[in-house]
C-alpha positions as CSV (number, residue, x, y, z in Angstrom):
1,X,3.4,8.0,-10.6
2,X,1.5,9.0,-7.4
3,X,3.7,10.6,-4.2
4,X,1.8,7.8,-2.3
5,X,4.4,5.4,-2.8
6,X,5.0,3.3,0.0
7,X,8.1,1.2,-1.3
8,X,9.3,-1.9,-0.3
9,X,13.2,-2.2,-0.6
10,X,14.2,-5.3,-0.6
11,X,17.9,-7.1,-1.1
12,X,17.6,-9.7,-3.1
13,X,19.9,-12.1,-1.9
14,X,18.7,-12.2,1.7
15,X,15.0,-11.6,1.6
16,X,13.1,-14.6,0.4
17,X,14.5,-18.1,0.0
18,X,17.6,-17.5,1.9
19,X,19.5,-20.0,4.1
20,X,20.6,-17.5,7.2
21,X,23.1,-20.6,8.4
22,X,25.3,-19.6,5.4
23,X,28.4,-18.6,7.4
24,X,30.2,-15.5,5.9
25,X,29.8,-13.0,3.0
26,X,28.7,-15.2,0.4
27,X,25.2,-15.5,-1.8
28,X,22.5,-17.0,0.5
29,X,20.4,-18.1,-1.6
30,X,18.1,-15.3,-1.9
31,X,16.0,-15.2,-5.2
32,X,13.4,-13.2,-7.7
33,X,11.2,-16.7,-7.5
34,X,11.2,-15.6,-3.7
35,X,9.9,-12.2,-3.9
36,X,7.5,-13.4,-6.8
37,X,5.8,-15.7,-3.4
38,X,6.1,-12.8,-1.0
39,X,3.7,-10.2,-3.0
40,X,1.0,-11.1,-0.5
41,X,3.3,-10.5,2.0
42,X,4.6,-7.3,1.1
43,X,1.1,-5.9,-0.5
44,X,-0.1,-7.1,3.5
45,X,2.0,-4.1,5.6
46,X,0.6,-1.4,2.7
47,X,3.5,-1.4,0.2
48,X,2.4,-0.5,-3.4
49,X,5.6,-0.7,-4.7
50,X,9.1,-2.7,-4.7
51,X,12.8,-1.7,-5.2
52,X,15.3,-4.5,-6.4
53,X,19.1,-4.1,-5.6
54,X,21.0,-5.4,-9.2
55,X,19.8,-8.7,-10.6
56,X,22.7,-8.6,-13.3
57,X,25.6,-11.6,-13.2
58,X,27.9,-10.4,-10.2
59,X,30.8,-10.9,-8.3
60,X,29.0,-10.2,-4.9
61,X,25.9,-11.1,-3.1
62,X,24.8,-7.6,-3.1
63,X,24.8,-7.2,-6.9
64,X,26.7,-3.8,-7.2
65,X,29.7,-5.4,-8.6
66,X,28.3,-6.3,-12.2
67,X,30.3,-8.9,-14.8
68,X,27.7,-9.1,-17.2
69,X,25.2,-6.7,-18.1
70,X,23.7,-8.8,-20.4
71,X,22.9,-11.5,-18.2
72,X,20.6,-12.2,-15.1
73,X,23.0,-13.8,-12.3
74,X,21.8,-17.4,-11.8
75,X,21.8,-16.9,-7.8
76,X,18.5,-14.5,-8.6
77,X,17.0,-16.1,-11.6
78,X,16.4,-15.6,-15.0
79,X,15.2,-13.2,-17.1
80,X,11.7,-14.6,-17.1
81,X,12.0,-14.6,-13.5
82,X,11.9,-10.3,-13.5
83,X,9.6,-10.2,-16.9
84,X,7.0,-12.5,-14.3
85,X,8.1,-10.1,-10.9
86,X,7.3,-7.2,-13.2
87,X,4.3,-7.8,-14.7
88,X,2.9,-10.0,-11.3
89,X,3.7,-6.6,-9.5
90,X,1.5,-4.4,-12.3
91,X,-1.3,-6.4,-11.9
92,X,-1.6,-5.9,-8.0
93,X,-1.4,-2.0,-8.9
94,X,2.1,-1.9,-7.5
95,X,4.9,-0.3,-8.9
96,X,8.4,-1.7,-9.3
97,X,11.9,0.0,-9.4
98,X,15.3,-1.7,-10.6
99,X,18.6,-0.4,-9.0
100,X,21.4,-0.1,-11.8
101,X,25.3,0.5,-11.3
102,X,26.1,2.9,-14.1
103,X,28.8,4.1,-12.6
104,X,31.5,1.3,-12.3
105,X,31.7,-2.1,-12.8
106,X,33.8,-5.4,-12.2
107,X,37.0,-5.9,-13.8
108,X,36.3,-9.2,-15.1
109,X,33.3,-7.5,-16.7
110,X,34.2,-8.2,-20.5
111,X,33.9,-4.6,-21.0
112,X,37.1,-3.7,-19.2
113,X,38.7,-5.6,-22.2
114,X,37.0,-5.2,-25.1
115,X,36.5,-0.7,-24.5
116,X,39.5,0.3,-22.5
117,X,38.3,3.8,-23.4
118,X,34.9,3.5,-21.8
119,X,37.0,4.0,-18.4
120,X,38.4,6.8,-16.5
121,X,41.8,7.3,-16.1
122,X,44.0,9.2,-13.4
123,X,46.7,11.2,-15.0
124,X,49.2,8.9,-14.7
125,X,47.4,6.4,-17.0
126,X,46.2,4.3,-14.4
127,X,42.6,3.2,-14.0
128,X,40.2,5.3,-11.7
129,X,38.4,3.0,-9.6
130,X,35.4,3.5,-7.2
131,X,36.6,4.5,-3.8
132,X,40.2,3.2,-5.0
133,X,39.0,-0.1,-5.1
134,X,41.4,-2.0,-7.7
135,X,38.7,-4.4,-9.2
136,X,35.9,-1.8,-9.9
137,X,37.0,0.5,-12.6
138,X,34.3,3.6,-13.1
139,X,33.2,4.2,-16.9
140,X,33.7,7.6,-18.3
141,X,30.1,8.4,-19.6
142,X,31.4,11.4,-21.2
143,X,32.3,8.8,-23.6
144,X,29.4,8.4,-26.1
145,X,30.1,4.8,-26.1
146,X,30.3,4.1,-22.9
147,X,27.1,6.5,-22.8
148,X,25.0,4.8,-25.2
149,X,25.7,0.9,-23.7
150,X,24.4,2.5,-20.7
151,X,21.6,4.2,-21.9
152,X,20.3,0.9,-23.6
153,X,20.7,-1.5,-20.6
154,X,18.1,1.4,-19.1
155,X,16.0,1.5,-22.0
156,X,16.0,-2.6,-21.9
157,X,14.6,-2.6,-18.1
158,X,12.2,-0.1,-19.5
159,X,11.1,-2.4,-22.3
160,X,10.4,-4.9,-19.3
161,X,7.9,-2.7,-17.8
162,X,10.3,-0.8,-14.9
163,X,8.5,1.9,-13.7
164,X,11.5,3.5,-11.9
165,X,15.4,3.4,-12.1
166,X,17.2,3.8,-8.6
167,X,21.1,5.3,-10.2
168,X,23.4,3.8,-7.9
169,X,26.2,6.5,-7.1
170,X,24.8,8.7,-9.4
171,X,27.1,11.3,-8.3
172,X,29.9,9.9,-10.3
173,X,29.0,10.4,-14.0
174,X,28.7,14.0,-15.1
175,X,26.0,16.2,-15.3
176,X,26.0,16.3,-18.5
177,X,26.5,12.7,-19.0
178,X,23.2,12.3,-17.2
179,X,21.2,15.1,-18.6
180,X,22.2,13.5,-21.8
181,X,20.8,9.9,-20.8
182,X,17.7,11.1,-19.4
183,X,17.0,13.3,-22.6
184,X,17.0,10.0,-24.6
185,X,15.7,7.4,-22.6
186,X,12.6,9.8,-22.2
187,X,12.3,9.9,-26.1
188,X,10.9,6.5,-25.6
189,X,10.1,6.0,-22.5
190,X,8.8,9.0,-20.7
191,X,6.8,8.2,-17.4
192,X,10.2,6.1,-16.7
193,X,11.7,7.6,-13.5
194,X,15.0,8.1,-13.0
195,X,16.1,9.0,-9.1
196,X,19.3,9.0,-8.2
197,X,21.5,8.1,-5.1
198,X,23.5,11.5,-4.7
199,X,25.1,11.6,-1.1
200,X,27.8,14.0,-1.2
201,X,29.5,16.1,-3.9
202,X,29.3,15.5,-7.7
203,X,32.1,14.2,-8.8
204,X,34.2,17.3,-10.7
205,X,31.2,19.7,-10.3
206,X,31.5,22.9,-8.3
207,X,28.5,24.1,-6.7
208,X,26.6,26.7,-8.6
209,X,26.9,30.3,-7.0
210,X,23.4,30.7,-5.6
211,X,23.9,27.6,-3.8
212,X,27.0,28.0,-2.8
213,X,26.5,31.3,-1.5
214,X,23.8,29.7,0.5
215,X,25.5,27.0,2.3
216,X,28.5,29.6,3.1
217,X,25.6,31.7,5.0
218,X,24.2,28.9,6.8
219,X,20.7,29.0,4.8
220,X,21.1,24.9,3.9
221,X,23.5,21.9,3.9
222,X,25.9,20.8,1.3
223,X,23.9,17.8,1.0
224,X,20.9,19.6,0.5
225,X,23.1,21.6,-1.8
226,X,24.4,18.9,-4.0
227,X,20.9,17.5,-4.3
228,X,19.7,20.6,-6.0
229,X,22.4,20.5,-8.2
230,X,20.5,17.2,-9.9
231,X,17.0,19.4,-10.2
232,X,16.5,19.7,-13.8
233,X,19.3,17.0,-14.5
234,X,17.1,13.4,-13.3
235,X,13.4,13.1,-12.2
236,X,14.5,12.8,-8.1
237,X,16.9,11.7,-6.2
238,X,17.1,9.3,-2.5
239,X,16.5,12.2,0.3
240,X,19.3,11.8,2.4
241,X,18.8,15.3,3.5
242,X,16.0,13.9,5.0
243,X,17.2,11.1,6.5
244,X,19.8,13.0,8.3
245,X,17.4,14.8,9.8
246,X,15.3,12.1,10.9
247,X,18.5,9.9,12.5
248,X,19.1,13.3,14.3
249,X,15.7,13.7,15.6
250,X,15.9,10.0,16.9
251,X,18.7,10.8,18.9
252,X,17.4,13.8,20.6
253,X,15.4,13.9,23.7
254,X,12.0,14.3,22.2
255,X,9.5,12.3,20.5
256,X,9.5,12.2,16.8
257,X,5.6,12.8,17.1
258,X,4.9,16.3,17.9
259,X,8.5,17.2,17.9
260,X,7.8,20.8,16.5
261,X,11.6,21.4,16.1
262,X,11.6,18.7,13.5
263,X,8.3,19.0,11.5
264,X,10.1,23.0,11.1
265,X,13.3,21.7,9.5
266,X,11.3,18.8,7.5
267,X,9.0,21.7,6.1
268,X,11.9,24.1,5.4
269,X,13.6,21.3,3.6
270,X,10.9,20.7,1.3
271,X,10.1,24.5,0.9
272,X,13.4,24.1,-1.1
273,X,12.0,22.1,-4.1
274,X,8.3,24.3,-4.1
275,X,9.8,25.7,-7.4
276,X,10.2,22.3,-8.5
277,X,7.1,20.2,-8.2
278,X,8.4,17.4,-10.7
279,X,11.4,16.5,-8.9
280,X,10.6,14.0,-6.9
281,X,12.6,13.3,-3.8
282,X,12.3,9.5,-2.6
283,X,12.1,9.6,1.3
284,X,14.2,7.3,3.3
285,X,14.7,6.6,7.1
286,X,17.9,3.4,6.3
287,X,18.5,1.6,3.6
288,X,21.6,-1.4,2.6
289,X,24.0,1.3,3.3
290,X,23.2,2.8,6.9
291,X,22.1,1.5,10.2
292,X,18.9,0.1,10.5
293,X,16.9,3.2,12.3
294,X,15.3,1.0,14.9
295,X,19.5,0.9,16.2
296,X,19.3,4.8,15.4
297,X,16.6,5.0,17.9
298,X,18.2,2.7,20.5
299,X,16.2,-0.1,20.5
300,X,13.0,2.1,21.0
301,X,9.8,0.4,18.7
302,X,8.0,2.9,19.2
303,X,10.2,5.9,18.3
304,X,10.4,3.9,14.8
305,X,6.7,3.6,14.4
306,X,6.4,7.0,15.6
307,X,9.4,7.8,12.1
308,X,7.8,5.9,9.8
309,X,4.0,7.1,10.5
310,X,5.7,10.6,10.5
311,X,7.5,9.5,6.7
312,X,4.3,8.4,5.7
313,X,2.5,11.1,6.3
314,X,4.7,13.6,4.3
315,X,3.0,12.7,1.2
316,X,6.4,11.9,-0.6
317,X,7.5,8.4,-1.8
318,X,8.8,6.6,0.7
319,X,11.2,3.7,0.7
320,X,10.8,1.0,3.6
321,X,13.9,-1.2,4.0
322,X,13.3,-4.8,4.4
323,X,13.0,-6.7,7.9
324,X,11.9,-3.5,9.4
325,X,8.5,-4.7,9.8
326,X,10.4,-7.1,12.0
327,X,12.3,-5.2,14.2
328,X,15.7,-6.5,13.1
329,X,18.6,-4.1,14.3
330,X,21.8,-4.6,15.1
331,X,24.2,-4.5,18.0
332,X,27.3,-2.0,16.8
333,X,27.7,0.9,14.3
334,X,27.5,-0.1,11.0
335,X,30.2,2.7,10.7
336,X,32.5,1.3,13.1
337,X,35.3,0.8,10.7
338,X,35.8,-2.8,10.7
339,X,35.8,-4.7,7.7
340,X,32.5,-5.6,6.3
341,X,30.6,-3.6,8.9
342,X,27.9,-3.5,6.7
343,X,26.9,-7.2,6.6
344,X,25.2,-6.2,10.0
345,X,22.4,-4.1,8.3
346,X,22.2,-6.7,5.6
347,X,21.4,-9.7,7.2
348,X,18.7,-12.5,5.8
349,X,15.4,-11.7,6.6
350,X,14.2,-13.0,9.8
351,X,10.9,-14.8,8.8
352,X,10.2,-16.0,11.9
353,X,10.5,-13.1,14.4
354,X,6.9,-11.6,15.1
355,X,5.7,-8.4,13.4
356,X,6.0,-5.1,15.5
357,X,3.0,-3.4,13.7
C-alpha cells in the first residue's frame, strides 16, 4: 500500500442520501448505496482511498455501538451493498478501509448473554464499561474466545476485499491481545493493514523505560510515547501526535506555509519512526471526534488549504474528513462539555454549499 494515500473519511450516516431536516441525534438516512453514487465525487478532489465508520447493526447513528456483528445495520445496507462499495472502489484503483469496534460493544449485543466471560470485570464483579458507560461493556481479549470472534469478524472484512482496518480504541485491548490478532490475521491475509486509533495511554501498560525516560527529559510527548509503544505490535496507528501539532500551529501567529517552527517539530516527529519504516502512521488534521480544523483555524480557508497542502505533501497517508472540501465548521468547541457536543462536527454533508478548492 503506497504512502500516497489521500483518504477520504466519510461517516456513513450523514454523507450521502441523508435528510439534514432530521431533528436530533437519530439515523439520517445516510447509506453505503450513497457512497457507491459519490465515487466520482470523491475520486474528483484526488482521494484514492475511503474509510467507513462501522456498518455493523447498531444502537447509534454513528455505528460504534454494535448489536450484531454478524449483521449489516439496515440504515446502511446490506452486505452486497459493501461487497459492491468494495470491489466498485478496487476497480477505480482506490483503496478502502473499514473501522471496527473491538473493544466494546452494546449490551443488547447477544454476546453480553451468551459469553459473560468475554467481558471485563472490575474487582467487585461488576462489568467494566467504556468510559463508565453502563450499556457498553468492553471484551477482555485476553480471553482466547473473546480473541478469536474478533479475530474472524477481521478476517471476514478481509475475505471482502478490505484493504485496511481502522481499530477503534485500540488502546483498550492488550498488547498482547493485539500482537496475538495481528500474528494470525496476517497468516492469511498479509498486505491487510491494521492501524490503530491510540490517543492516550494503553490501557494497563506502563511505558517502557527508554521511552519513559524520554518523556521525563522532555525529548517527546506521552502521546508520541504511547504511539511507539504499538511499533512492532499493529502496522500504524492514526497520528494524533501530529495532529496536535498541526491544531497548534493553526493557532499561532504564523502561517502554516513556511512556518519553519513547525516543518522542525513535524520532521523531529517523524525522525522518531526512521528505525521503523513499516509502521505506517495515518496523518490526520480532524476527524468524527475533534473540531473540524477550518474552526481550529478560525474561520481562516486559507490557513486550511495552506494544512492540508502542507499534510499532503509529507508523503504519509493522509485521512481527509468529510465536508471539508466544503468548508463546513462549526460555531462552539466541540469540547465544550455539553451533552452531545460532538453532533456539531458530525453534521450531514452539506451538498449544496460551493467547493472551497
Amino acid at each position: 500500500m503506497s504512502n500516497n494515500l489521500f483518504i477520504y473519511h466519510t461517516l456513513i450516516d450523514r454523507f450521502a442520501g441523508c435528510n439534514p431536516k432530521r431533528k436530533g441525534r437519530c439515523f439520517k438516512g445516510g447509506n453505503l448505496r450513497g457512497i457507491i453514487k459519490k465515487l466520482d465525487y470523491i475520486q474528483s478532489l484526488g482521494c484514492n482511498g475511503i474509510l467507513l465508520t462501522p456498518f455493523y447493526k447498531t444502537n447509534e447513528y454513528h455505528g460504534y455501538h454494535i448489536t450484531d456483528y454478524e449483521q449489516v445495520d439496515e440504515h446502511f445496507g446490506t452486505w452486497d451493498d459493501v461487497r459492491e462499495l468494495v470491489d466498485k472502489a478496487h476497480l477505480r484503483g482506490m483503496t478502502i478501509a473499514a473501522d471496527f469496534v473491538a473493544n466494546h460493544c452494546h449490551i443488547s449485543n447477544p454476546l453480553v448473554k451468551e459469553h459473560p466471560d468475554w467481558f471485563k470485570k472490575k474487582r467487585n464483579g461488576e462489568p467494566k464499561c467504556f468510559y463508565g458507560i453502563e450499556y457498553l461493556p468492553e471484551f477482555n481479549l485476553d480471553k482466547a474466545g473473546a480473541r478469536r470472534y474478533m479475530t474472524e469478524r477481521m478476517k471476514y472484512l478481509c475475505s471482502l476485499g478490505f484493504d485496511a482496518i481502522r481499530l477503534d480504541y485500540a488502546k483498550g485491548p492488550s498488547l498482547n491481545s493485539w500482537r496475538s490478532v495481528r500474528e494470525e490475521i496476517k497468516n492469511d491475509f498479509p498486505k491487510v493493514l491494521l492501524i490503530g486509533e491510540i490517543l492516550g495511554p494503553p490501557n494497563g501498560k506502563h511505558l517502557p523505560e527508554k521511552i519513559a525516560h524520554q518523556v521525563k527529559e522532555g525529548k517527546i510527548s506521552r502521546q508520541e510515547a504511547w504511539q511507539l509503544c504499538y511499533v512492532d505490535i499493529l502496522d500504524g496507528v492514526l497520528d494524533f501526535e501530529y495532529q496536535s501539532l498541526m491544531c497548534k500551529a493553526a493557532k499561532s501567529a504564523v502561517r502554516i506555509t513556511g512556518n519553519k517552527v513547525l516543518e522542525t517539530a513535524v520532521a523531529k516527529h517523524f525522525e522518531r519512526y526512521a528505525a521503523h519504516p513499516d509502521y505506517q502512521l495515518w496523518l490526520l488534521l480532524d476527524n468524527h471526534d475533534f473540531n473540524r480544523f477550518l474552526y481550529e483555524c478560525d474561520g481562516d480557508v486559507e490557513l486550511l488549504k495552506e494544512a492540508i497542502a502542507f499534510s499532503y505533501a509529507q508523503n504519509y497517508p493522509y485521512l481527509f474528513y468529510y465536508g471539508t472540501e466544503k468548508g463546513m465548521t462549526h460555531q462552539s468547541d466541540r469540547f465544550n462539555g455539553e451533552p452531545f457536543a460532538d453532533e456539531q462536527v458530525r453534521e450531514c454533508m452539506q451538498w449544496n454549499k460551493s467547493q472551497i478548492f
